[in-house]
N, C-alpha and C positions, 0 to 999 in steps of 0.2 A: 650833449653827446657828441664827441668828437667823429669826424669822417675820417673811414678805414682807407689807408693808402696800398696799393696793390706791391708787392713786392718786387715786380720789376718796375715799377716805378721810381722806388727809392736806389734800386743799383744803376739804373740809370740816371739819378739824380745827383749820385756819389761820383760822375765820371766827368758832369757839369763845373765847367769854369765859375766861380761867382760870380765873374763880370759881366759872364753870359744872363746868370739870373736876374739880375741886378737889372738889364738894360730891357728882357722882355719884361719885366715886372712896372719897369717904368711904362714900356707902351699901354698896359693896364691901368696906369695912372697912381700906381702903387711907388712912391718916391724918397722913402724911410722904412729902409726892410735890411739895412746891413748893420749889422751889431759894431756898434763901435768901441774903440778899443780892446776887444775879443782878438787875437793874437796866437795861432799855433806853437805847443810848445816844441813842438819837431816841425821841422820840412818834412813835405810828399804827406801829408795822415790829409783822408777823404773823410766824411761824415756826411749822411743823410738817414734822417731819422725823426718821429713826431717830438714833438715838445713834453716833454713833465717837468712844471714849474715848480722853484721855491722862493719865495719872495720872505728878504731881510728886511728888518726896519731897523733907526739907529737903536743901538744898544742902551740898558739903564742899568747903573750899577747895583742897585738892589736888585735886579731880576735875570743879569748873566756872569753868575759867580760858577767857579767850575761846575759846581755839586748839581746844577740844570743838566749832564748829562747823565745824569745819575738817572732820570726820568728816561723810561722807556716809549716815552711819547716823545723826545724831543722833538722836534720837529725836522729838524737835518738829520736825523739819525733814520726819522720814520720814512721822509725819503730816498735816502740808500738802500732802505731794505723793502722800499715799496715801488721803484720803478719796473715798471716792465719792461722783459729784455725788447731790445733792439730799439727803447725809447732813449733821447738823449736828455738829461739835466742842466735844464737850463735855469741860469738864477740870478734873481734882480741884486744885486748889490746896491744901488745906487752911484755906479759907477765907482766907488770906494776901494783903491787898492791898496790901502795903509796896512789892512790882514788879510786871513787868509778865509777863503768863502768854504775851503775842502780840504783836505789832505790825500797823501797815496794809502794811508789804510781804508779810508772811504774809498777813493776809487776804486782802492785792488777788489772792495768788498763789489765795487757797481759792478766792474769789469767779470766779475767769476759768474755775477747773475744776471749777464747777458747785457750790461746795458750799450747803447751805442755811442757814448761819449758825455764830452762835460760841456758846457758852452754858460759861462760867466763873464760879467762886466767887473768883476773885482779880482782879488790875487786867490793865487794857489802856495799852499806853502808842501815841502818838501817837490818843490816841481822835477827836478830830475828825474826823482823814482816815480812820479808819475808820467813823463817822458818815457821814461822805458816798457810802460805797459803796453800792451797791443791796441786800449781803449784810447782812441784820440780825446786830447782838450786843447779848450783854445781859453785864454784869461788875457787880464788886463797885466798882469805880471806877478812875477814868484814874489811873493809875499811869506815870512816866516811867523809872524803875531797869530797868535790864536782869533776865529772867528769872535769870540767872544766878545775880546776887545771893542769891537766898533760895531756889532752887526747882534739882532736879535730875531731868528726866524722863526716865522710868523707861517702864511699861508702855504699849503703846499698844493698845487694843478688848480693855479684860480690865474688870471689874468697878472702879466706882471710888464714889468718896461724892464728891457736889459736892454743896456748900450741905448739907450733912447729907443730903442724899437717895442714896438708893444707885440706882446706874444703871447696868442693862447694855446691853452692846452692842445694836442693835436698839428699846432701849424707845424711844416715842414723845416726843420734845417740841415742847410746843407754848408758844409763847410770845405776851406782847402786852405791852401797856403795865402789868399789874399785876406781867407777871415771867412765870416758867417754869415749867411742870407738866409733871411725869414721868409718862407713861402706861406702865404695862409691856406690853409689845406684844401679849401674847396676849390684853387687855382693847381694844387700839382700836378694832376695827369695833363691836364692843355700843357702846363710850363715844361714840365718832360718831355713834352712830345714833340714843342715847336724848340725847345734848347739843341735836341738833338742835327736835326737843319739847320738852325743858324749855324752854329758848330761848325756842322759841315762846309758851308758856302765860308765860312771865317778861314778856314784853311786852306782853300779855294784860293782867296783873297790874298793870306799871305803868302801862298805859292807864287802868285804873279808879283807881288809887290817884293820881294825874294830877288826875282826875276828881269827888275828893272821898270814895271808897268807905273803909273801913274796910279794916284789914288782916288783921281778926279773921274767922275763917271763907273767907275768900280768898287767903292764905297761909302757911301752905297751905291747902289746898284742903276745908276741913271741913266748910262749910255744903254743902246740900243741893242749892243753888241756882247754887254755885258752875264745879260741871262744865257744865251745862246753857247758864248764859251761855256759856263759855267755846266751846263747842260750834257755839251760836249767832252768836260773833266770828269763829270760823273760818269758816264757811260764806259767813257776808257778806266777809271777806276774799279769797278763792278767790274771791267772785262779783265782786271789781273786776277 
């Protein structure tokens, strides 16, 4: 049973930096949470949203001839039309961007029933027109070959590795223009709620470093001097 994430949780978690995630995650001692090669097909698209997995295995030519989507159980197919909205699909390729893991008729079809994006370690094929949807994805790159080709899927909401990061059902992701961080869910409201702070004091930082300051004793935060301004920026902030 996956843990329910509060919904101001995850808009708040949509407005987080990944680098931000990425570095409280570390202090958890969590050090493999960013999807690698996972890649925005537009600039500025935010994503947060629980995990629904699909996991590929390589493909066998007697077992992914077109006439497999003939089957109303395929298994890609039983995903698209079985995600819940505001989840994101996320899917193991095995890092493989030789085809394509989706297309924009799958997505247009995620996107009308609510889902909250794509997030793959393999290619997308017709990526433009999946560019132009309002539903963010992020892939290893546009890829035009039919999933068939290379990929035969297998499990759907079971444990999978995308981009080397292990993701279960439920964990959080959040994405932006540097890529995709896996939050494991029973960490997102603490990680939302300390992202917001750092955040904060980061801009703080590069307000002064902006400004001409030194970064010695200011980031972090070592001199003495350092909280007290900082203290003093919030207060004047809050007072505009």
């Amino acid at each position: 049973m996956t843990q329910a994430i509060s919904l101001s949780t995850l808009e708040t978690l949509k407005t987080i930096n990944t680098a931000t995630l990425t570095s409280l995650l570390y202090k958890r001692g969590f050090r493999n949470v960013f999807i690698q090669g996972a890649r925005p097909l537009k600039p500025g698209q935010r994503l947060a949203g629980p995990a629904f997995t699909l996991r590929y295995i390589p493909a066998r030519e007697d077992l992914d001839g077109l006439e497999v989507f003939r089957d109303p159980r395929h298994p890609q197919r039983v995903a698209v039309e079985e995600i819940p909205p505001g989840a994101v699909l996320v899917m193991d390729c095995r890092g493989d961007v030789s085809v394509a893991s989706a297309g924009s008729i799958l997505a247009t079809r995620m996107q009308v029933r609510g889902a909250a994006g794509i997030v793959t370690d393999g290619g997308l094929r017709d990526a433009s027109g999946i560019a132009r949807l309002d539903m963010p994805a992020w892939c290893s790159g546009p890829s035009a070959p039919t999933n068939l080709i290379r990929h035969h899927a297998l499990d759907i909401n079971a444990p999978i590795g995308c981009g080397g990061v292990p993701v279960y059902p439920g964990d959080i992701m959040v994405g932006d223009d540097d890529g995709v961080v896996c939050i494991p869910a029973h960490l997102a409201e603490e990680i939302a709620r300390d992202a917001v702070e750092m955040e904060r004091f980061e801009d703080f930082v590069l307000e002064q470093v902006a400004g001409g300051a030194t970064i010695i004793g200011l980031y972090p935060p070592t001199a003495p001097e350092t909280l007290a301004l900082y203290d003093a920026w919030k207060k004047a902030r809050s007072a505009e």
